[in-house]
C-alpha positions as CSV (number, residue, x, y, z in Angstrom):
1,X,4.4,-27.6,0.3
2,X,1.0,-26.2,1.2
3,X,-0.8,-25.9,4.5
4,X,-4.3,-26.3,4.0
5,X,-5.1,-25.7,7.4
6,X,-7.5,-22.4,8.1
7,X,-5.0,-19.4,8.7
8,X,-6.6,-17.2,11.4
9,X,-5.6,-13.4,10.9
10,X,-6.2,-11.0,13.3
11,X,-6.6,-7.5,11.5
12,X,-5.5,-4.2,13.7
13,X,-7.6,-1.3,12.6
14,X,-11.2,-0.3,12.5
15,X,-11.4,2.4,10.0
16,X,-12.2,2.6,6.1
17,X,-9.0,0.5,4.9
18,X,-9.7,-2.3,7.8
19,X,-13.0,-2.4,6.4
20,X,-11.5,-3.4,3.1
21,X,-10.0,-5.8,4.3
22,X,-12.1,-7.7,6.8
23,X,-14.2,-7.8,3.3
24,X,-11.7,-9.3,1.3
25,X,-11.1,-11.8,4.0
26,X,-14.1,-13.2,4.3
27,X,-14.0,-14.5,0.4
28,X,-10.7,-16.3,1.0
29,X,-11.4,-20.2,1.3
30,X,-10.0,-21.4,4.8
31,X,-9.3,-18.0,6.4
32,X,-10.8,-16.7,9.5
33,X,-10.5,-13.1,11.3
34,X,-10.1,-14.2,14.1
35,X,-10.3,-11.2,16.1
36,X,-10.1,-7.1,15.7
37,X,-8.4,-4.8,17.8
38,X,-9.1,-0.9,17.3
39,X,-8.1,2.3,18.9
40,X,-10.7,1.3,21.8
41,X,-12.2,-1.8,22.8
42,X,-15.8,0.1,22.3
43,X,-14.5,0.7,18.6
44,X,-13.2,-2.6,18.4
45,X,-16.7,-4.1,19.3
46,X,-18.5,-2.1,17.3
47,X,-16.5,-3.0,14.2
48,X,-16.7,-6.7,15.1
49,X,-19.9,-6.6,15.2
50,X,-20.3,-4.7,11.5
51,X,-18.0,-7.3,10.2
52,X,-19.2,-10.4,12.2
53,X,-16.3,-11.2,13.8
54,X,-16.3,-13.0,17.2
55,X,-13.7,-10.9,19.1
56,X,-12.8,-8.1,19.9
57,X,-9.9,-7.0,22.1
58,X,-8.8,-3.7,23.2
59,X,-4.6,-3.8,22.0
60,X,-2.6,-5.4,19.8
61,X,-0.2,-6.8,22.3
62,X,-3.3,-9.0,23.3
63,X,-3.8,-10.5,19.8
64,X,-0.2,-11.4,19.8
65,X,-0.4,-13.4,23.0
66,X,-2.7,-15.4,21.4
67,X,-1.4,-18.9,20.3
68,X,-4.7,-19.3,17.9
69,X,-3.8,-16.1,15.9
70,X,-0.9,-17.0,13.2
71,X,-0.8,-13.7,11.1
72,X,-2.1,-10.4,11.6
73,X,-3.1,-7.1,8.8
74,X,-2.2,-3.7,10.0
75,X,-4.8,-1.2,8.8
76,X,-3.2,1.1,11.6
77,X,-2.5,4.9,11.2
78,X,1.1,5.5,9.7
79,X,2.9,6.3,12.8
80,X,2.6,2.9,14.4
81,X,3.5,1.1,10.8
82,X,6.9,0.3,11.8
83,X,6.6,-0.2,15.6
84,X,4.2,-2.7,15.2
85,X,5.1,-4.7,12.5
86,X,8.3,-5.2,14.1
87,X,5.9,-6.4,17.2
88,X,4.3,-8.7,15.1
89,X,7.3,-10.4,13.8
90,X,8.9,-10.6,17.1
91,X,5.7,-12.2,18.5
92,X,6.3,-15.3,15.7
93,X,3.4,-13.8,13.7
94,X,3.2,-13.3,9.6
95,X,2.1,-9.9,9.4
96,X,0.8,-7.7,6.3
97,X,0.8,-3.8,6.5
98,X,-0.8,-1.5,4.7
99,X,1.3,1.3,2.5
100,X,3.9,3.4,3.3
101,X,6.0,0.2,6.0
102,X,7.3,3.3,7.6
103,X,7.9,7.2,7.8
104,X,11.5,6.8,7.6
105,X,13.9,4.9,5.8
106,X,15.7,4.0,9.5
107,X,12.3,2.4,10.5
108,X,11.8,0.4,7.1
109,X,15.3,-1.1,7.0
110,X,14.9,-2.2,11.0
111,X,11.9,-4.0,9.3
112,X,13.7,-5.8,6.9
113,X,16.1,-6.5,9.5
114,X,13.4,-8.3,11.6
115,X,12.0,-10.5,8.7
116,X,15.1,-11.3,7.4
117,X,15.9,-12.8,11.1
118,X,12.5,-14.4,11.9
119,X,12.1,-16.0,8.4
120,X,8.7,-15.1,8.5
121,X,6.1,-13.6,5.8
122,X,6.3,-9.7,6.0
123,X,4.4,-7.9,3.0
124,X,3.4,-4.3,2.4
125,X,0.1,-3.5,1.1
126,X,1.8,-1.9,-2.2
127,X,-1.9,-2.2,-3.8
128,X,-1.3,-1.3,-7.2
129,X,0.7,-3.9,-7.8
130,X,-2.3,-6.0,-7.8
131,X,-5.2,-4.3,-9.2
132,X,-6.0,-6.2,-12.1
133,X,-5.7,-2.7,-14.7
134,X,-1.9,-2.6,-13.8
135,X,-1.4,-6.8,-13.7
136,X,-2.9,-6.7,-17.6
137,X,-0.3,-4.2,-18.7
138,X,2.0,-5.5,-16.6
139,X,1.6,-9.1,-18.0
140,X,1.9,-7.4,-21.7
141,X,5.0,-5.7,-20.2
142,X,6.2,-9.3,-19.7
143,X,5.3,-11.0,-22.9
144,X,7.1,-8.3,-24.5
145,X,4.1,-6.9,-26.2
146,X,4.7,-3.4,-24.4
147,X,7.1,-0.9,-23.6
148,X,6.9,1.9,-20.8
149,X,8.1,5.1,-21.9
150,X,6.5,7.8,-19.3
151,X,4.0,7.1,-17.1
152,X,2.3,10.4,-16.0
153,X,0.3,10.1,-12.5
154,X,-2.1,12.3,-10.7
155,X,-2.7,11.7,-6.9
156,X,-5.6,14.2,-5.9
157,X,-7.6,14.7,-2.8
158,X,-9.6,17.6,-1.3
159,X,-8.1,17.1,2.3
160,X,-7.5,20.8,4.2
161,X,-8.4,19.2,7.4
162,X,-7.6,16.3,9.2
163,X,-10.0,13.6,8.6
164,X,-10.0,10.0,7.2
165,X,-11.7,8.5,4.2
166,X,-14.7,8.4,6.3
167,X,-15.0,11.8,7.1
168,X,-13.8,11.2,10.6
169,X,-11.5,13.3,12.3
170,X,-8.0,11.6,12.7
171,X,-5.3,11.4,15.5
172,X,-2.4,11.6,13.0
173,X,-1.3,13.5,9.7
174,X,-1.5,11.7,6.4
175,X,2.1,12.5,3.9
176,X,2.0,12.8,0.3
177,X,5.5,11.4,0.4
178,X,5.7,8.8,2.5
179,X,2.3,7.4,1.7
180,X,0.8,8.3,-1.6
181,X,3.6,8.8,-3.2
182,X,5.2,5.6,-2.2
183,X,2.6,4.0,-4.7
184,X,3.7,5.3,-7.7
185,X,7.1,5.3,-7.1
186,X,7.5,1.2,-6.4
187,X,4.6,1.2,-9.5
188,X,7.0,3.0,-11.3
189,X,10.2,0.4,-11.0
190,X,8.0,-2.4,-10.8
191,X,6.1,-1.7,-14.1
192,X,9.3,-0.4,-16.0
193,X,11.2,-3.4,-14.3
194,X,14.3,-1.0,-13.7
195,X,15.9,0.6,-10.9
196,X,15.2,4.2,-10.2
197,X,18.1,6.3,-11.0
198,X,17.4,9.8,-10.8
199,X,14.6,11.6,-9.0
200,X,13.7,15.0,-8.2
201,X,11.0,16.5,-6.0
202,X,9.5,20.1,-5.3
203,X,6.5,21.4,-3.1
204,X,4.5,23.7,-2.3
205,X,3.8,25.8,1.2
206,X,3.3,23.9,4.5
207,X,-0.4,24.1,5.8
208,X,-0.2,26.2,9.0
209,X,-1.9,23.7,10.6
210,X,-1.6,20.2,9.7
211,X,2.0,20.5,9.1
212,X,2.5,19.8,5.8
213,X,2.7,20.4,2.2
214,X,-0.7,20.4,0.6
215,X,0.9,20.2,-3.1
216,X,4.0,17.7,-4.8
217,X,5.4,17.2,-7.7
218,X,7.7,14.6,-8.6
219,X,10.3,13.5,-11.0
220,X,11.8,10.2,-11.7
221,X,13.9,7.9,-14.2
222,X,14.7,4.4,-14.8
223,X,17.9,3.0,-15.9
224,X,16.1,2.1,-18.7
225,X,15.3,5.8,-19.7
226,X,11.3,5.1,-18.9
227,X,10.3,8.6,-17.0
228,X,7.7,9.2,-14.6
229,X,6.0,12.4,-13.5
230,X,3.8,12.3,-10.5
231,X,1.6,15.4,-9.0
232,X,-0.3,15.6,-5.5
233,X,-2.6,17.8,-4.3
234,X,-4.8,17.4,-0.9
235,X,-6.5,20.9,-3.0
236,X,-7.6,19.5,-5.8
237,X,-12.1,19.5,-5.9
238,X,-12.6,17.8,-8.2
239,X,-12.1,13.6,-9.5
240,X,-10.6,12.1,-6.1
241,X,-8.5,9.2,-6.4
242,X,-4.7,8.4,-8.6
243,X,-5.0,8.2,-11.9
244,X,-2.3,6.7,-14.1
245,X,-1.6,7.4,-17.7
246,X,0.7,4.6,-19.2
247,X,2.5,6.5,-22.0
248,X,4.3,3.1,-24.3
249,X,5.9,2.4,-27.6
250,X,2.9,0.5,-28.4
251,X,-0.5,3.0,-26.9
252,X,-1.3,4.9,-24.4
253,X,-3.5,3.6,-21.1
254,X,-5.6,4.9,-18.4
255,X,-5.6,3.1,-15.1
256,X,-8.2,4.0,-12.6
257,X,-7.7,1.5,-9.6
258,X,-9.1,-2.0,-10.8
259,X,-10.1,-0.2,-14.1
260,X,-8.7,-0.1,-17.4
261,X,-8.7,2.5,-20.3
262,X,-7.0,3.0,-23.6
263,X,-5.9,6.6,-24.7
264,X,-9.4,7.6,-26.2
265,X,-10.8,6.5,-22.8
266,X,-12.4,3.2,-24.6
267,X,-12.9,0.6,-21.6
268,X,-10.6,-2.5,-21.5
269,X,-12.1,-6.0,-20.3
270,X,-9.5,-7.0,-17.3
271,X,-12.0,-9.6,-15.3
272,X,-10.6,-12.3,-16.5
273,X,-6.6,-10.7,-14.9
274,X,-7.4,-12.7,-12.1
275,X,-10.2,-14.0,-9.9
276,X,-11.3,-10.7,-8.9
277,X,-11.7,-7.5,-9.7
278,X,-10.7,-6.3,-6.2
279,X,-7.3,-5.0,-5.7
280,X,-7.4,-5.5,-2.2
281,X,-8.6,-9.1,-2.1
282,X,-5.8,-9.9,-5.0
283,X,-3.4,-8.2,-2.1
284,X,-4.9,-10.3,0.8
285,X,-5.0,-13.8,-1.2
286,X,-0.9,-12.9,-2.1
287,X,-0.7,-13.0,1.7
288,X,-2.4,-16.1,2.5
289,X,-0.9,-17.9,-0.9
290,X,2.9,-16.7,0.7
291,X,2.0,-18.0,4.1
292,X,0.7,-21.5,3.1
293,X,3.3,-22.0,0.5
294,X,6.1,-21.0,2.7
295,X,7.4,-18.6,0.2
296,X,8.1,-14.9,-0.2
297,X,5.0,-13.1,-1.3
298,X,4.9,-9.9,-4.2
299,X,5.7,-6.7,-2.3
300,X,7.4,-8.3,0.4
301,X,9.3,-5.9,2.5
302,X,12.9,-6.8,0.7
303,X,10.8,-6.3,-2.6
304,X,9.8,-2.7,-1.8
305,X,12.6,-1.1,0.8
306,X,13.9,0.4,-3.0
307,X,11.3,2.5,-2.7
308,X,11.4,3.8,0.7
309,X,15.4,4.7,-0.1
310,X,14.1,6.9,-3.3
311,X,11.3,8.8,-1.0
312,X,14.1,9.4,1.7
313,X,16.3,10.4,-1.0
314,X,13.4,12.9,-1.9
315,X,13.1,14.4,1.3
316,X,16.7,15.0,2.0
317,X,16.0,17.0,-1.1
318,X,12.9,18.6,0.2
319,X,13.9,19.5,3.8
320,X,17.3,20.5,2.4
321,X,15.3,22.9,-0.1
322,X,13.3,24.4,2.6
323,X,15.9,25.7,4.5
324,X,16.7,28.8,1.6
């Protein structure tokens, strides 16, 4: 059954990624934001008042004290992933949060834990699932038209200090693991439509400063014999961005985000995949489809904790290499 009433989201997070979203939001029929909270109330205003929303409050325990708010998107920093969308459940609200659901697999399966309990709509912003390049392969996947072989992805930034997307310094440390890698490998299984059996990870020196390793590279296979090899780099100057090479037994594709590409880099029409060309707003309207329809949405939490127990897996691996 459907609830046609308009769903008021509250959305936690004033930089680049809540912009995203407050934008996406907006062009969902019967949805309102219906208030912002940020790392200040001064930041919180200011961002209401770029996005034209009515209120802004200073923490996110206020927006869940409030009866007119039923679901809330965490745009957050990474270390408060966990703790708050376990707040959110607990406060009776649907809640959405972006990529990775946690830094540790402990955190992610206390997640689970809480939706499983509550009932209640509990997605991760696992992006690629939706952007309309992968949902065209991953519909010819489906038909049968298609076959996964190796998928060979690159995931490069130029990142040697600590700022955002923005350019704006940031009170946390982004991961390669635990958050850009998580994309490709829940792509990986999702795509290929088989388990992850084997994986295998290696890196490179840990910045003095920030804390962590500036280069990754990453192994994995299906039980369906599909591979997947995955680089990072926060060195690379050059192209910004992951970029996905689809490797089949039936051509080769580039994915670029919501773009599409054969092997000879020849452009693929994927606007009629869905009713946009926006990855995130294909992500958000998942969320408010789940929610009205009483139903558990793509990349739910239960969907996606496979993932989180490979990149654990992978740093067992990791810290266990670092001690030689």
């Amino acid at each position: 059954m459907t609830d046609d009433r308009t769903l008021r989201i509250a959305l936690a997070g004033g930089g680049a990624f809540g912009a995203k979203h407050a934008a996406a939001l907006r062009r969902i029929e019967g949805v309102e934001v219906a208030a912002v909270v940020s790392s200040s109330l001064e930041s919180a205003r200011k961002f209401a008042a770029d996005q034209g929303v009515g209120r802004a409050v200073a923490s996110l325990d206020e927006v869940l004290a409030m009866d007119d708010v039923d679901a809330v998107v965490l745009a957050t920093p990474t270390p408060l992933h966990a703790e708050q969308t376990l707040a959110c459940l607990d406060a009776g609200k649907h809640v959405q949060v972006e990529i990775p659901l946690a830094a540790s697999l402990g955190d992610a399966e206390a997640c689970r834990a809480a939706q499983e309990r509550t009932g209640l709509v509990a997605m991760v912003g696992h992006t690629r699932r939706f952007n309309p390049s992968h949902q065209w392969l991953r519909q010819r996947i489906q038909a049968g038209e298609y076959g996964i072989q190796q998928m060979d992805v690159q995931t490069y930034f130029f990142r040697r200090t600590n700022l955002n997307a923005l350019g704006r310094p940031r009170s946390w440390t982004d991961h390669l693991l635990w958050h850009h890698a998580a994309h490709t490998v829940d792509l990986f299984a999702y795509q290929t439509g088989s388990p992850i059996v084997q994986a295998h990870a290696i890196q490179g020196p840990i910045h003095p400063e920030l804390g962590i390793a500036m280069d990754m590279s990453i192994q994995l296979r299906a039980a369906n014999g599909a591979l997947c090899t995955l680089s990072l780099s926060f060195n690379n100057e050059g192209p910004l961005g992951t970029f996905f090479r689809y490797i089949g037994d039936n051509g080769t594709y580039l994915a670029r985000y919501d773009d599409l590409f054969t092997g000879k880099d020849e452009p693929i029409d994927v606007s009629g995949v869905a009713v946009s060309m926006d990855g995130i707003e294909l992500q958000d309207r998942e969320f408010v489809a789940a929610i009205r329809e009483g139903r558990e949405p793509n990349s739910s939490i239960a969907q996606v904790m496979s993932c989180y127990r490979t990149l654990a897996a992978l740093e067992e691996q990791l810290t266990a290499a670092s001690a030689f």
